[in-house]
N, C-alpha and C positions, 0 to 999 in steps of 0.2 A: 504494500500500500504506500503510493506515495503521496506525503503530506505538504503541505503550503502553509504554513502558520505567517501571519500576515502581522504587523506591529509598526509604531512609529520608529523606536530606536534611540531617540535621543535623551532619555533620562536613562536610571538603573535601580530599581528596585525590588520589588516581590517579582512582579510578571517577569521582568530580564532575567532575573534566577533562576525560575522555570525554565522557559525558552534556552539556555544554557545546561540547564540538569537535562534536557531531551536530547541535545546533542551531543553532550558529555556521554549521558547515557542507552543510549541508543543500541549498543548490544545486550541489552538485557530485552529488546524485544523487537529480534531482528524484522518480524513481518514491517515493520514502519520504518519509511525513509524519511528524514524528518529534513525541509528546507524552509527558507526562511525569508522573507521580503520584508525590508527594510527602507523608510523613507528618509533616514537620517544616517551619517556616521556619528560615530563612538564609541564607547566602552561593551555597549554590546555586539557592535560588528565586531570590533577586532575581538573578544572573545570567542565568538562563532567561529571566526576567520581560523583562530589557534586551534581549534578542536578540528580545524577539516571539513567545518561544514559548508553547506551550501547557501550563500545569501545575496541576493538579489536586490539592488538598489531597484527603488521605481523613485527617487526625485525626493526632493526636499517637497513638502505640501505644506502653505500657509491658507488655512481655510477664507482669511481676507482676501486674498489671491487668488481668485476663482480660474487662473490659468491654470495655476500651481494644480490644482487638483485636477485638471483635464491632461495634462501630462500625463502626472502619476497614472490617472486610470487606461490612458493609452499604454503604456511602457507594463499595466496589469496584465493587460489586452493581449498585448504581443508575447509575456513570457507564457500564461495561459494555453495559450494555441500554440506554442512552441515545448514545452516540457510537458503537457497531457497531466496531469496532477489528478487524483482519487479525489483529493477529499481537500476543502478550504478550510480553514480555523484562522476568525478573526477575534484577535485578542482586546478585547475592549471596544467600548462604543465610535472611538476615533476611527478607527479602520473597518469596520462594518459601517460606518456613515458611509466615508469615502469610498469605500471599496465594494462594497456588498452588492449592489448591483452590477458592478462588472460581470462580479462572479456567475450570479444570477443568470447574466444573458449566454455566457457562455455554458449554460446547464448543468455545472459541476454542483454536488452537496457543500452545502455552507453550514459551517458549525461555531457559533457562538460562545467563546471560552470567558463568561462573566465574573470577572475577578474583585468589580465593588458593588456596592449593593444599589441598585438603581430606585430613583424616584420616581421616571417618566416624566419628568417636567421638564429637565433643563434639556436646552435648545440640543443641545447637541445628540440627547438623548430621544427627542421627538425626531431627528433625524435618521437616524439608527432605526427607528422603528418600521420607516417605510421598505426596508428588509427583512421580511421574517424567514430566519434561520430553519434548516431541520433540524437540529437539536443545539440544545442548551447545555454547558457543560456549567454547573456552579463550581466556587472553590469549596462551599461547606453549606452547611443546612441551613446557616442562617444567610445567606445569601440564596438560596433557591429560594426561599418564602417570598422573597422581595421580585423576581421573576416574572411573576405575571403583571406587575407595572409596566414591564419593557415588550414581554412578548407571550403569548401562547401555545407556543411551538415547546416540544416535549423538552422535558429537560431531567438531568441527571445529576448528582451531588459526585464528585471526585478530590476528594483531597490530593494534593498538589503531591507529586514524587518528590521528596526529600531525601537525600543521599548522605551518609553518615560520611563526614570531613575523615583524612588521612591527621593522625600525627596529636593527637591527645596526650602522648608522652609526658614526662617529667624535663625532659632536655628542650623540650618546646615552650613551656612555662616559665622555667630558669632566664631563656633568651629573650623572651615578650619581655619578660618583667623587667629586665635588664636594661631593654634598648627605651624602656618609658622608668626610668629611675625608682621602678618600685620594688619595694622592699620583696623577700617571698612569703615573709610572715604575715603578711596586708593580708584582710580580706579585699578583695577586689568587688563592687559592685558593679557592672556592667548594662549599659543599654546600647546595644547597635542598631540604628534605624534611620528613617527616612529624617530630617530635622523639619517637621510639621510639628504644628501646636499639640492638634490631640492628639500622637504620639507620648504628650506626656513628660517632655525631659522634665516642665516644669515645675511639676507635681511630682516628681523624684527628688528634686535637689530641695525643695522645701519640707520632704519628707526627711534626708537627709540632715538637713539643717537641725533638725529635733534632736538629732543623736552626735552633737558635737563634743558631747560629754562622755562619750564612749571612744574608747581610741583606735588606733590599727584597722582603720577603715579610710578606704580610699574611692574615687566612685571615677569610674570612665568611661566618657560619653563619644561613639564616635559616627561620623554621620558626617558627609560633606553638604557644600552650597551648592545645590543645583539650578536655583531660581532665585531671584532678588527677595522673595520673602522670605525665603528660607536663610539669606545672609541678614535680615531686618532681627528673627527670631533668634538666631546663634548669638547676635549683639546681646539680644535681653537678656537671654540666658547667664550670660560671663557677666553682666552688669548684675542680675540677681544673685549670683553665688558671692558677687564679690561683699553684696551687702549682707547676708546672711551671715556672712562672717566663713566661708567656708571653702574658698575660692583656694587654697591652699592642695586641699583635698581633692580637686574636681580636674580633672584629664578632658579637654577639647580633642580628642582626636583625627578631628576633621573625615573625609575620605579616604577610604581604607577600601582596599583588595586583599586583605588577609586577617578578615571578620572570623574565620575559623581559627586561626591562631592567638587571636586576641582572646576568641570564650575559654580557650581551651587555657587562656593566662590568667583566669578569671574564677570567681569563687559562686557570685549569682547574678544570674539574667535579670532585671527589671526593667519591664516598660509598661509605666498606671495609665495604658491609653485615656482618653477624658471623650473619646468618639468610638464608634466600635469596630472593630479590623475587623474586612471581611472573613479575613483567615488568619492568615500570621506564620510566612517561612520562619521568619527571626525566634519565635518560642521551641520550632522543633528543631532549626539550630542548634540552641541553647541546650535544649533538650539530649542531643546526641553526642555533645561537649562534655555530658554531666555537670549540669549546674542548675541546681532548683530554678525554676522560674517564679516570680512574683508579678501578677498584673491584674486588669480588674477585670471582675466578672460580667463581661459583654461581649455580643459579637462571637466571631468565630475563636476568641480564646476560651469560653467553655468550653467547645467541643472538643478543645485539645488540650487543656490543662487541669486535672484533679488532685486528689492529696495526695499521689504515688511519687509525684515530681514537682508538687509547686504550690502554690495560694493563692489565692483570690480574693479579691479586694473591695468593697465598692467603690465606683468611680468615685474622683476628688474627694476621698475621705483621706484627708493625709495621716490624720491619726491614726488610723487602723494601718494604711501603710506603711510609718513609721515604727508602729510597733511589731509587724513583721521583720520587717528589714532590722531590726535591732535583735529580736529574738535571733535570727538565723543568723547574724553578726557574731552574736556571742553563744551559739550553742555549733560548734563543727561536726560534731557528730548527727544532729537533726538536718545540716546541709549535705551528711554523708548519706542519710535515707534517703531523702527526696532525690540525691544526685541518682541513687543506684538505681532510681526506678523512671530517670529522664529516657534512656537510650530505648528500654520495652517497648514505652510509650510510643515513639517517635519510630519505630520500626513496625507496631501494629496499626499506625495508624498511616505513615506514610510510606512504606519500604519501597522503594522505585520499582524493582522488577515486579512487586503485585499489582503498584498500579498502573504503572504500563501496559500491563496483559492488558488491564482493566479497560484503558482510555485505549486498545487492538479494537477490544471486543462492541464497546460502543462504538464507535467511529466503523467497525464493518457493518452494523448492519444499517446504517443510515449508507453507506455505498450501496449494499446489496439492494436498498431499500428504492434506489433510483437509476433508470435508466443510464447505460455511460453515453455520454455527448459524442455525438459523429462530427467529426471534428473535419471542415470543407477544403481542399488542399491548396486550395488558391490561395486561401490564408493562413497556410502556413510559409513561416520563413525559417531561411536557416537551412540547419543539416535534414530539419524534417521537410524539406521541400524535395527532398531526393529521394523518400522513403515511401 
């Protein structure tokens, strides 16, 4: 089965991790050949690029730019009718606005891979709708519920494939902690994440703040600027710690390509969202790191976080978070429970080769389930004009 997953390109977050774990991992479930179209460069092409895979520029698109978007969908057009593709997957409402009718005309299955949890209202998302998909893939249960705002076309809940990181070692701890001047005897609190508001840094470090009276606690934040408001918010951030009195204690670590090495130098994952993930690669991360998690009880982190590996919170209750984050500060043997039962967790719930079968077996019967496109030879170009 050859695949098309379809994306902007130019940020990197949850969905770039995915789209990365698929072509990272891709002999765990050889029937799918997985390429990739791409309207921007960066950090996810050239990733793609290193693993071997296949990706396909179609053109920078600025939806002001109503050129920009007839491009792109010509340069759809042409690789379409030139690679013959099974199966479409657009990843998010951007590329299903812009692209889903291409797809559409050229007859191929188009599948919908819903990673936030839609309202139906914003513009972009009433756009998107004049596509409706064959199938729906959610990241989690609590984003299918929200589903039929967007479409009524079937849909299926798949948690994301999550791939347990190389190199948990003792010698890999030693070296993090080293090259960021921290001690080994620190607890290390951790959040790695996008620098968005309701991700919460700031409801960590004012949790934080509570426990300045406890010592051998250090907390590292790391998350680059991908958007000017995201450089507005990292400002507040470093001006809050510094009032709080605890700016000492608190690691900016900007953007980072070696989030795995950094949990694995780390003692607990926190992140008190204040809005609700639809899912959350970053807690089965954490997860697979061995490091309890602590975040709040919303959104797609119920479904992935219980007392085997972590706690739950209510949103901005810093209290209750503080007094978490202090208990497991000073209790290591309650961070040694929780940690031993992060990795279970995170392999029953995500282990890549079961859910690849998985995302095989739905994605064939939505092919099965539709004529294949007779593809006219005049329009093809290329090598398959010979063929």
């Amino acid at each position: 089965m050859k695949l098309l997953h379809i994306y902007a390109g130019n940020l990197f977050g949850g969905i770039e991790t995915l789209l990365v774990t698929l072509a990272k991992e891709q002999s765990l479930c050889m029937q799918m050949q997985h390429h990739f179209a791409l309207c921007f460069e960066g950090r996810l092409a050239n990733e793609l690029r290193s693993l071997d895979a296949s990706v396909y520029q179609l053109g920078q698109v600025r939806i002001s730019h109503p050129w920009t978007v007839w491009r792109a969908r010509l340069e759809l057009q042409r690789l379409l009718r030139q690679e013959r593709f099974d199966v479409v997957i657009c990843h998010s409402c951007w590329p299903q606005a812009i692209f889903g009718s291409v797809v559409r005309v050229n007859h191929l299955p188009l599948v919908f891979w819903c990673h936030d949890v839609p309202s139906g209202r914003h513009p972009l998302e009433r756009w998107a709708k004049l596509v409706s998909p064959d199938l729906v893939i959610a990241n989690s249960r609590y984003t299918q519920v929200a589903v039929p705002k967007l479409y009524q076309s079937y849909s299926e809940t798949l948690y994301l494939p999550v791939a347990c990181p190389n190199g948990n070692d003792t010698s890999i701890r030693h070296t993090v902690r080293g090259q960021l001047n921290t001690s080994n005897d620190v607890t290390v609190v951790i959040q790695a994440s996008r620098l968005e508001r309701w991700k919460g840094q700031n409801v960590l470090l004012s949790a934080l703040a509570q426990l300045r009276h406890i010592p051998g606690w250090i907390c590292w934040i790391a998350g680059g600027v991908q958007r000017p408001d995201e450089a507005e918010y990292l400002q507040e951030l470093k001006v809050q710690a510094q009032q709080l009195g605890i700016a000492e204690r608190v690691l900016f670590l900007g953007q980072r390509a070696d989030v795995p090495y950094l949990l694995a130098a780390a003692d607990i994952h926190c992140q008190p969202n204040t809005g609700a993930e639809p899912f959350g690669i970053a807690f089965l991360e954490a997860l697979y790191a061995g490091l309890p998690v602590v975040t709040t009880a919303i959104g797609g982190a119920v479904e992935i976080i219980n007392d085997s590996c972590g706690r739950l919170v209510a949103p901005n209750d810093i209290n209750a978070l503080s007094d978490v984050l202090g208990f497991l500060i000073s209790h290591p043997s309650e961070r040694a429970t929780l940690a031993a039962g992060g990795k279970p967790r995170a392999e029953y719930l995500c282990n890549p080769a079961k859910q690849l079968t998985r995302l095989y077996n739905l994605l064939s019967k939505v092919v099965e389930s539709i004529p294949s496109p007779i593809y006219e030879p005049e329009l093809i170009t290329g090598s398959n004009a010979k063929k």
